[in-house]
N, C-alpha and C positions, 0 to 999 in steps of 0.2 A: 134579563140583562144579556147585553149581546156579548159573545164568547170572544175573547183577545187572543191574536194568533201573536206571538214571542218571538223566536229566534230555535236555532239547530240545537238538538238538545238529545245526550246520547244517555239508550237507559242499557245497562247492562243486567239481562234474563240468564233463564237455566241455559239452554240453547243458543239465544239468540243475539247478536248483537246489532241495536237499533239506530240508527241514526233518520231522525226525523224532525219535523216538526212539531212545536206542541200549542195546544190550547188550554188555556187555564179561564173559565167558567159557572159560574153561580144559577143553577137552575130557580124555578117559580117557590120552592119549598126552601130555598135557601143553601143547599146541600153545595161545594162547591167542589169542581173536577179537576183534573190533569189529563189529559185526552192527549196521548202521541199516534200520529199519523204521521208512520214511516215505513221505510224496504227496507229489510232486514236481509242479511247475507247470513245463512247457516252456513255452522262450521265446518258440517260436515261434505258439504257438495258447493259448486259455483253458483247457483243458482239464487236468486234471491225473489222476496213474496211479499206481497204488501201486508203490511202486519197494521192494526188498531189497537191499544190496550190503554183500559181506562184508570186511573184512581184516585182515590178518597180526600179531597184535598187537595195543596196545591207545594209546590216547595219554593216557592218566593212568603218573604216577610209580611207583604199586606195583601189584600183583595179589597176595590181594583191591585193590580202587581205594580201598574204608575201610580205614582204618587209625589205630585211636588215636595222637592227637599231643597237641602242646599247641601255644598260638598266643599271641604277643604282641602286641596290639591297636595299641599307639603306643611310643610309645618310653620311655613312661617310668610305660605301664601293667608289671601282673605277667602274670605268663602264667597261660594255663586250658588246660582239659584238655578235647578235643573231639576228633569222630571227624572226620577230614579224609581227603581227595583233591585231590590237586595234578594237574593237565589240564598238560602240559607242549604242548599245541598252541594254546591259548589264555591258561597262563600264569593258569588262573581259579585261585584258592582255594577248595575248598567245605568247608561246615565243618556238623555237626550237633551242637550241645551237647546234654547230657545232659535228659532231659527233654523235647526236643522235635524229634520228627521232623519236620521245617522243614528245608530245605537253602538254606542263606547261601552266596550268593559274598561273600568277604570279603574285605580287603588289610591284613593284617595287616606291622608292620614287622619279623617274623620270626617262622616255626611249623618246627617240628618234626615229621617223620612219616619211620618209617622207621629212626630212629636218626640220620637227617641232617638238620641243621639250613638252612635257606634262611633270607636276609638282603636286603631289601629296598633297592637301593640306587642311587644314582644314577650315568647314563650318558648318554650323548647319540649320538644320529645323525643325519648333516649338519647337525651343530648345535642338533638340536633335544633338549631337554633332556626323559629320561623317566627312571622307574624302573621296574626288572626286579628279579626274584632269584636271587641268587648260593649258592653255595654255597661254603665255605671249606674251601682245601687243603692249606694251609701258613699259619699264623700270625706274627708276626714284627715287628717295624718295616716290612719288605716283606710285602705278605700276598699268596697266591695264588688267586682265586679261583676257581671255577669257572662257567656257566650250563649250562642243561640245555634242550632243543626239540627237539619232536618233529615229523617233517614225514611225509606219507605219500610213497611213490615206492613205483614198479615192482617186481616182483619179478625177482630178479635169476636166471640157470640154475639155479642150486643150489635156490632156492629154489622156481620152477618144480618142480621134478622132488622137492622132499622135500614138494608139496604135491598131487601131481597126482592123487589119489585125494578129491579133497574137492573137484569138479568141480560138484556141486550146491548149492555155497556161492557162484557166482558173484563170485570174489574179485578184487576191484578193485585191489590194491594192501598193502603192507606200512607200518607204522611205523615210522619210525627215529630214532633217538635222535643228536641231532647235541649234541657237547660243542666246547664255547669258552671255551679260558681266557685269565685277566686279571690283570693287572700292578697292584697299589695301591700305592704310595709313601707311606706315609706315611698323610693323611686326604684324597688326592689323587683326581683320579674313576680309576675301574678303567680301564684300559685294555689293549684288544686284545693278544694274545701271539699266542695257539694255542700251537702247536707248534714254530713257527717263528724259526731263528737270526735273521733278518734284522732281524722287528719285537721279537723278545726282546733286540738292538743295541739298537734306536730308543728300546725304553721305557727302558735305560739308556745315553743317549747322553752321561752326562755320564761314566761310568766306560768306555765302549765301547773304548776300548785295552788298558786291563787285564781285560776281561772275555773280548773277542773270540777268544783261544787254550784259553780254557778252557769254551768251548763245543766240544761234537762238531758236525760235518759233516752227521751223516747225520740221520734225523728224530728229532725230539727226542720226551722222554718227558716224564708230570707229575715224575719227580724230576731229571731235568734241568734242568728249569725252578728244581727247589727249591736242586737244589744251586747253580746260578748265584746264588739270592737269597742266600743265605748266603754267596756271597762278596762280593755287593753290599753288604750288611748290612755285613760287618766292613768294607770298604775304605771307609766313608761315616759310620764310628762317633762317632769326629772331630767332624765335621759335628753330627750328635744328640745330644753332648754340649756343646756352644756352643751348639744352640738350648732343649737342657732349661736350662742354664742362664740364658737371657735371659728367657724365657718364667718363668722361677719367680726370678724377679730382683725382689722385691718393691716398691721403691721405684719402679721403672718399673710394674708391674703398676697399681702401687696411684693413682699420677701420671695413668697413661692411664685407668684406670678413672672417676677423678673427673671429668677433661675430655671425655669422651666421654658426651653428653647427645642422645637421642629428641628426633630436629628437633620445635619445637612446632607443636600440631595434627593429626602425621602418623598419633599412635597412634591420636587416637581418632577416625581417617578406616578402621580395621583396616590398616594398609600397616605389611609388614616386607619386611626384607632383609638382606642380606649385600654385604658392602664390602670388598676387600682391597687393600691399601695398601703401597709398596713403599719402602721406606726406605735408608741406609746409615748407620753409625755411622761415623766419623773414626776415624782415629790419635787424638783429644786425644779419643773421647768423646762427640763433637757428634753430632746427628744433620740430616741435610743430606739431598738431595735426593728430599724427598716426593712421590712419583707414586699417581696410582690404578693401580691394575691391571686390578680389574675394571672391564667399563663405567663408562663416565665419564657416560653421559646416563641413568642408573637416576631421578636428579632426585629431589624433596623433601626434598633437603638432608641424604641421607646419606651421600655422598663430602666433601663443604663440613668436616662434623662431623668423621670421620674424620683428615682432611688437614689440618685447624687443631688439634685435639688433638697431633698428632705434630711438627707445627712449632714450638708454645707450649712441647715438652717439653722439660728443662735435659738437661746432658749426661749421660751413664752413665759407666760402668767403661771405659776405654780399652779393656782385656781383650778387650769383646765386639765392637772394630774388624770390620767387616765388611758384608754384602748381607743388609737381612731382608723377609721378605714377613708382613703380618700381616691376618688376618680377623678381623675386627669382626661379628657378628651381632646385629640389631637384631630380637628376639623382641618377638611381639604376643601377652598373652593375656588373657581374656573370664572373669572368672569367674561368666560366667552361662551356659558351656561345660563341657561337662565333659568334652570331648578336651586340655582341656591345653592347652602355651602353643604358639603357631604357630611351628615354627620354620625356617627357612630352609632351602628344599634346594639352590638352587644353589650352585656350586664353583666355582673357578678351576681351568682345564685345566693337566697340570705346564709345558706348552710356554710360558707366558703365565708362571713366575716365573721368567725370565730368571737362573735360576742362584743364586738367590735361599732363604737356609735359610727355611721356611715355619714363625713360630713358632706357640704355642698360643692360640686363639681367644678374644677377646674379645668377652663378652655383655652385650650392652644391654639391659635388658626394658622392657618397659612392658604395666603395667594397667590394665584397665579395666571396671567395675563396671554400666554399662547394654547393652544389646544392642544389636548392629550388625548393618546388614543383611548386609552380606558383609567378609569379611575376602582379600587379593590380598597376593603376594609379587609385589617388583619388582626386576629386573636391568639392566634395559637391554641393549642390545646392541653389538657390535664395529663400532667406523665401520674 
């Protein structure tokens, strides 16, 4: 098979830092490469040296690396139909549509290649908020997802010895495909599992007694993980029937909807957000002690909004007596843009609703018909 040269592709060595080209490769036996031909600049003098360095595998998603897919641009474009490669070491997108041989890195909020779908979505580490792509393993009220990274390490004996005859390839190292799977609740951010009984407890620590015996011991599988959701799912049914029913409670819907008005000035400053709000309902129906949840210091007046809307509100159905958590999203759109309305990606972590049923999201938009120079989403942060 003949070898595909790709695009600039930087490896960083003991020494050496490489910027070159690379080929990715499937030789007569099947084995398939990573081949960078590049000049490397040492750090410790001017001079720079043509460098080759081979290895084991490849760090895109398929071989071939193209592979017709299709990609969804925003979230509430349609999909198209482009030849794609997904870089599981950088996590790039590249995309060539029809007609033009151009190679886009693109972020799209979900493409297809493969027959497996990836899903753009948000996470955080040490608090810092980003998005990655997941892939989906179980769908459900609980969904399971997966991620995919690729990292280069050592060859291991086995591989040593099924590779020792390919001694003039100078091979540096192998690929490896490291998978992580994640815990979603709900519309709640993914979190951390793996394989693991301990943090597969934690993500359900409100059921963790009834679940705890019906975990195995030994290392868990993806359908262990699935079968636990499903017993999550029904033990919590209860629960998602009280909140499909608050949330589709019209007279509330329709109450909060009118009272909750785009602090003035804010839209046409481009500032949006998200605001979640922590309520309870009485025995008679009332609603009583309104807190924020999210940051309290996001400022411009969309916790203020939030938190008077839900105070001004009359009582409901005693029925839905209980703890509710609600997200408010305060959508900016331009329509002199044509990506669509801005809409909010930070969440509320599940440890922050204090046990609280999380109902369905409340959208506030606001337009605007002149150009802005930049439009910002605001959160604020955890005192």
């Amino acid at each position: 098979m003949k070898p595909l040269n790709l695009l600039l592709f930087t490896l960083l060595l003991v020494t050496v830092k490489a910027h070159g080209q690379i080929t990715v490769y499937q030789d007569e036996k099947g084995q398939i490469f990573t081949t960078s031909d590049a000049y490397a600049a040492r750090q410790t003098t001017a001079t720079a040296s043509y460098n080759k360095v081979t290895f084991l595998g490849s760090p895109f998603f398929t071989f071939p690396v193209w592979q017709e897919g299709k990609v969804q641009l925003d979230q509430s474009g349609k999909e198209l139909d482009c030849q794609l490669a997904y870089n599981l070491v950088t996590s790039d997108v590249l995309c060539r549509f029809a007609g033009d041989s151009a190679v886009k890195v693109i972020t799209p909020e979900r493409f297809t290649i493969n027959n497996t779908t990836f899903v753009r979505l948000q996470n955080s580490i040490a608090g810092l908020a980003y998005r990655t792509y997941f892939s989906i393993v179980h769908t459900g009220p609980t969904k399971l997802w997966m991620s995919l990274n690729n990292q280069i390490e050592p060859r291991n004996g086995a591989e040593e010895i099924k590779t020792r005859y390919y001694k003039d390839l100078n091979i540096q190292g192998i690929y490896r495909t490291k998978t992580k799977y994640y815990i979603q609740k709900g519309e709640g951010e993914p979190r951390l599992v793996n394989l693991s009984k301990k943090l597969l407890l934690d993500a359900f620590a409100d059921q963790a007694a009834a679940l705890e015996p019906k975990i195995p011991s030994r290392q868990l599988t993806p359908n262990d993980i699935i079968d636990v959701i499903n017993v999550y799912d029904s033990l919590t049914v209860a629960d998602r029937k009280s909140l499909a029913h608050l949330s589709k409670e019209e007279l509330f819907k329709r109450t909060l909807q009118a009272k909750i008005t785009y602090p003035g000035g804010v839209g046409k400053q481009g500032i949006y957000g998200r605001v979640y709000a922590g309520f309870d309902v009485d025995s008679q129906g009332a609603i009583k002690n309104v807190v924020i949840l999210s940051p309290d210091n996001v400022g411009f007046g969309f916790t203020s909004e939030v938190k008077n809307a839900l105070e001004m509100l009359a009582t409901v159905d005693p029925a839905f007596n209980g703890k509710y958590a609600l997200p408010v999203a305060f959508t900016y759109a331009n329509t002199k843009e044509k990506s669509g309305a801005h809409v909010p990606i930070n969440r509320l972590p599940d440890d922050r609703l204090g046990g609280r049923q999380l109902l369905e999201e409340v959208v506030v938009p606001y337009v605007v018909t002149t150009p802005i120079t930049a439009s910002r989403e605001v959160w604020g942060y955890y005192k």
